[in-house]
N, C-alpha and C positions, 0 to 999 in steps of 0.2 A: 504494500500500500504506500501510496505519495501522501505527503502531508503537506500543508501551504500557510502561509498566515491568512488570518483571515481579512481580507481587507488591508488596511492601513491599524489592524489591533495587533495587539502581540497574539494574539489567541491562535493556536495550531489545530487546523481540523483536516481530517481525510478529504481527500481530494474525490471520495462517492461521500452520499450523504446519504441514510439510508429512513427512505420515505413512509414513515408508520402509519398511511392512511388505509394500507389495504389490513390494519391486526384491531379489533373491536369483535362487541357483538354484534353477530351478523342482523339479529331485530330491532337494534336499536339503531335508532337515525337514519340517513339516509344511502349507507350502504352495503345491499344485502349481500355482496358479493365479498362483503369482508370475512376475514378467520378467525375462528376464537379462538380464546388464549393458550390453551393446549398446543393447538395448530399452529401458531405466530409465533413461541416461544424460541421454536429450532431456527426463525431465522434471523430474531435479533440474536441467537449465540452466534449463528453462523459470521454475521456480521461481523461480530466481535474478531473472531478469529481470525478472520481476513484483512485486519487492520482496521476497519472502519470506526472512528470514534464521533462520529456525528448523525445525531439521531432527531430528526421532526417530526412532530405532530400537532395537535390543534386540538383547543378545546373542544371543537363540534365536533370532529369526527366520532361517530359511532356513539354520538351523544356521552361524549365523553369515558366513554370505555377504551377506549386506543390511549390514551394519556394513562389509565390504570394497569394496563396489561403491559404499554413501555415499561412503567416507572417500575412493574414488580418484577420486570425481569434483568431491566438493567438495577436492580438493588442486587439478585440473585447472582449474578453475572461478571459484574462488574465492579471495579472501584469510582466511586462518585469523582473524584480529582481526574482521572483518565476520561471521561468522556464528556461531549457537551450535546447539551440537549435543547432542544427547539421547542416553544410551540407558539399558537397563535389566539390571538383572540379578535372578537367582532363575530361570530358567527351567532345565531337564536340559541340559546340553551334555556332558555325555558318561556313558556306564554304569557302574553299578555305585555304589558310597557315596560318600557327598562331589561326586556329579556334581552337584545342582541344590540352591537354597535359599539362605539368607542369614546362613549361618555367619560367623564372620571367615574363615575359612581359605578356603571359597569367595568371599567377597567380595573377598579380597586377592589374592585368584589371576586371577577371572573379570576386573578392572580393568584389570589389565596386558594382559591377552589382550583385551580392547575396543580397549585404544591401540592395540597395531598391529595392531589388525587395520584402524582406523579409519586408523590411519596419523600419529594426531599424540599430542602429550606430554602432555594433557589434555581432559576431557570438559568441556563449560560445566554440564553437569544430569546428575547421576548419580541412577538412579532404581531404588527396589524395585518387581519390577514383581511386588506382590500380596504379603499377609500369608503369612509364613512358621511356623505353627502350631508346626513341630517344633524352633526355633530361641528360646530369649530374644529379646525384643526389645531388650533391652541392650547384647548381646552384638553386635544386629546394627547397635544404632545407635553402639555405639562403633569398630566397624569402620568405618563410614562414616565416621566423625570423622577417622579416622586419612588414610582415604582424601581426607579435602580437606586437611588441615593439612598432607600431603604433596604437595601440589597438582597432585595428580592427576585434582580434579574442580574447581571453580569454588563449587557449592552439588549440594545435594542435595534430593531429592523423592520422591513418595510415588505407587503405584497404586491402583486400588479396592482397598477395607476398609470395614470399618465404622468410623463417625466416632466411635463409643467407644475403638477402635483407632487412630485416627488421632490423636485428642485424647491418648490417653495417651502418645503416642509423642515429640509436641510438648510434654507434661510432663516426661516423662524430659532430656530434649535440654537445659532448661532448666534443670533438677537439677543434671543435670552439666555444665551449658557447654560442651555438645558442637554440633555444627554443629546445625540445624536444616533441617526438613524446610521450603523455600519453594514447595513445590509438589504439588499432586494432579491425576491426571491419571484422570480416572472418566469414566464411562459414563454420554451425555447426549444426551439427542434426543426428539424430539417422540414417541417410541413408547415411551420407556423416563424416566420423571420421579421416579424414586424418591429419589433424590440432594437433590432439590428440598426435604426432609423432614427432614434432621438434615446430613448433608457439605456444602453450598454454603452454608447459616448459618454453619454452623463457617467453614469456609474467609471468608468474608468476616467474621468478627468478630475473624480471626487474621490478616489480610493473605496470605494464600495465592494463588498463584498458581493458577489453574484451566484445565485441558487439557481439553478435554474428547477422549473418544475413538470412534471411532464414530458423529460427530453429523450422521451420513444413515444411520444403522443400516442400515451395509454398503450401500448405495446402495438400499434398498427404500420409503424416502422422495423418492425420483430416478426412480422409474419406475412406471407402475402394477404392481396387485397382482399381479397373475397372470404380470406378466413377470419371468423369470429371468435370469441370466446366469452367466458361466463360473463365477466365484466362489461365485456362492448356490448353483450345482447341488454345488459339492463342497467347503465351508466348512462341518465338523462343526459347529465352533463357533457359528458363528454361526446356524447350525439349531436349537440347544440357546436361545439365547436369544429367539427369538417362536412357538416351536413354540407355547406354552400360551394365545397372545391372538391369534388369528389373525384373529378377527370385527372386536373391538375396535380391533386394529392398522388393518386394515382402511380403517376409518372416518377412521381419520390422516389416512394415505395420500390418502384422497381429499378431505381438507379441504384438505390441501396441493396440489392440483392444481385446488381450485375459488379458488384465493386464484394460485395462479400463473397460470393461463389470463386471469383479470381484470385482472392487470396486464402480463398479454402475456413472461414471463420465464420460465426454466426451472423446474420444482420442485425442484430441487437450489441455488436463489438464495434461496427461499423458507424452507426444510426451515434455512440455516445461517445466515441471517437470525434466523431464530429463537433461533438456540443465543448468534449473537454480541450480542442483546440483553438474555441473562439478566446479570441483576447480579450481578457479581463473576468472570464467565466472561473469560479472559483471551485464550488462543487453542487453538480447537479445535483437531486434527488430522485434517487430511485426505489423504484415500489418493487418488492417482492413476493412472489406467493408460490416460487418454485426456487430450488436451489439453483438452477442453471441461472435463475437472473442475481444471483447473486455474484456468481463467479462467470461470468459476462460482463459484469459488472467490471468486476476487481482486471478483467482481462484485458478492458478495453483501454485502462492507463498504456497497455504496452502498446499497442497501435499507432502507427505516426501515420496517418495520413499522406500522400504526395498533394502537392498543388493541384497535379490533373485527377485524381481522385475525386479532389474536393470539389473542382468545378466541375465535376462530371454528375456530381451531387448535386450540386448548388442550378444547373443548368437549367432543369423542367417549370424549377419557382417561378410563381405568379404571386403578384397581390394577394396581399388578404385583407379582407374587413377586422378593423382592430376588434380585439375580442379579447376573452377570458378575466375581464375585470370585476364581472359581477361572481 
């Protein structure tokens, strides 16, 4: 495993980041397609094993069962000082007013409820996970402030927005000498490059750490076109984001599979090959729910891409409608 700084922080994390939205109960929240914790356990070990010391999730996922099943197995597993753990807050955790968004009053609620549920006295990376319209962003970055000066998170970071959003945000912070955002964690892959355009400049002319998320768009850069799986057939969301370029996507897909066949390696070594050579990409996050994507994972650090590789990758891209922010 590579290790890197994070950002412009001293903080050292694995260069995979190992994405814990696919480990929850499967009936709680909104996805059934997740493993329970018996099932999820072997692959934060496996993780471990392989070097990975970077581990996110989020208060909503699996109505917060994914934040319990991390936190009890990186207790079981692991030593607290060796890993750094993510998560995020702004999703609905429970009904009616004040259940979701990035108020102080929900952000200083939701925090405490991440610790135990995760199990320990601090998060390493306390994350918005998405612009909260109905909220100041003042209001929401001085909540955060409070929430590291009381060292209940380590640093803090940012989800997709728009980089005029982002950029203001890193104003503000500076204004007021409040914590800062060292991190963005967006939406990056061979099928979805919009990012490429205004946020990953930013992010690199600001020292930002860069997450990318989704960078096998849901595994449909891992397999040909036409094939499904549990996840695609009942993942609203992620239906929502290629329903409109399906031709174009298409053509991805199979330049990634005439550049993996050539060098005899999976498409899924290929597909994150790609993501871990963009400049200033720090570490994707990848979801696992088979061993192979683990060690696909750890395999694809060794991969160097050529130039004509990549543009033979990069060729069939079309436009896309900016998306994944909601």
């Amino acid at each position: 495993m590579d290790y890197v700084k994070f950002g412009r922080t001293g903080l050292d994390v694995s260069r995979i980041c190992l994405g814990c939205m696919s480990y929850g109960v499967p009936e709680r929240g909104t996805h059934p397609w997740s493993l329970p914790e018996a099932e999820s356990r072997p692959f934060i070990r496996k993780a471990l094993d392989l070097g990975i010391n970077f581990f996110d999730t989020a208060n909503v996922y699996s109505d917060g069962t994914s934040e319990e099943i991390v936190g009890r197995a990186l207790k079981d597993f692991a030593s607290r000082d060796e890993i750094v753990i993510a998560t995020k807050v702004n999703g609905r955790m429970h009904a009616g007013p004040n259940g979701a968004g990035l108020s102080r009053k929900a952000i200083l609620s939701e925090i405490d409820k991440s610790l135990t549920r995760l199990g320990t006295d601090y998060v390493d990376l306390y994350q918005i996970h998405r612009w909260d319209y109905a909220t100041p962003i003042e209001e929401t970055l001085e909540a955060l402030n409070d929430v590291v000066r009381a060292g209940k998170a380590r640093y803090i970071g940012a989800s997709s927005m728009y980089a005029w959003q982002f950029a203001k945000a890193l104003h503000l912070s500076e204004t007021h000498g409040w914590a800062r955002f060292v991190s963005m964690q967006n939406y990056v892959n061979l099928l979805y490059r919009e990012e490429e355009r205004e946020m990953l400049p930013l992010c690199r002319a600001e020292g930002i750490a860069v997450m990318p998320w989704s960078p096998l768009a849901r595994g449909r850069l891992t397999r040909d076109w036409d094939e499904a799986s549990a996840r695609s057939e009942t993942d609203a969301f992620g239906k929502t984001l290629y329903a409109a370029t399906a031709e174009a996507d298409r053509k991805v897909v199979e330049a990634v599979a005439t550049v993996a066949k050539a060098r005899g390696i999976p498409k899924a070594q290929v597909a994150l090959a790609w993501v871990l050579q963009k400049d200033g990409v720090t570490s994707p996050i990848v979801g696992a729910t088979k061993v192979q994507h683990l060690e696909d994972a750890a395999a694809a650090l060794a991969v160097k891409l050529t130039a004509e590789e990549i543009a033979a990758l990069e060729a069939p891209y079309v436009p896309h409608a900016v998306t994944g922010f909601s």
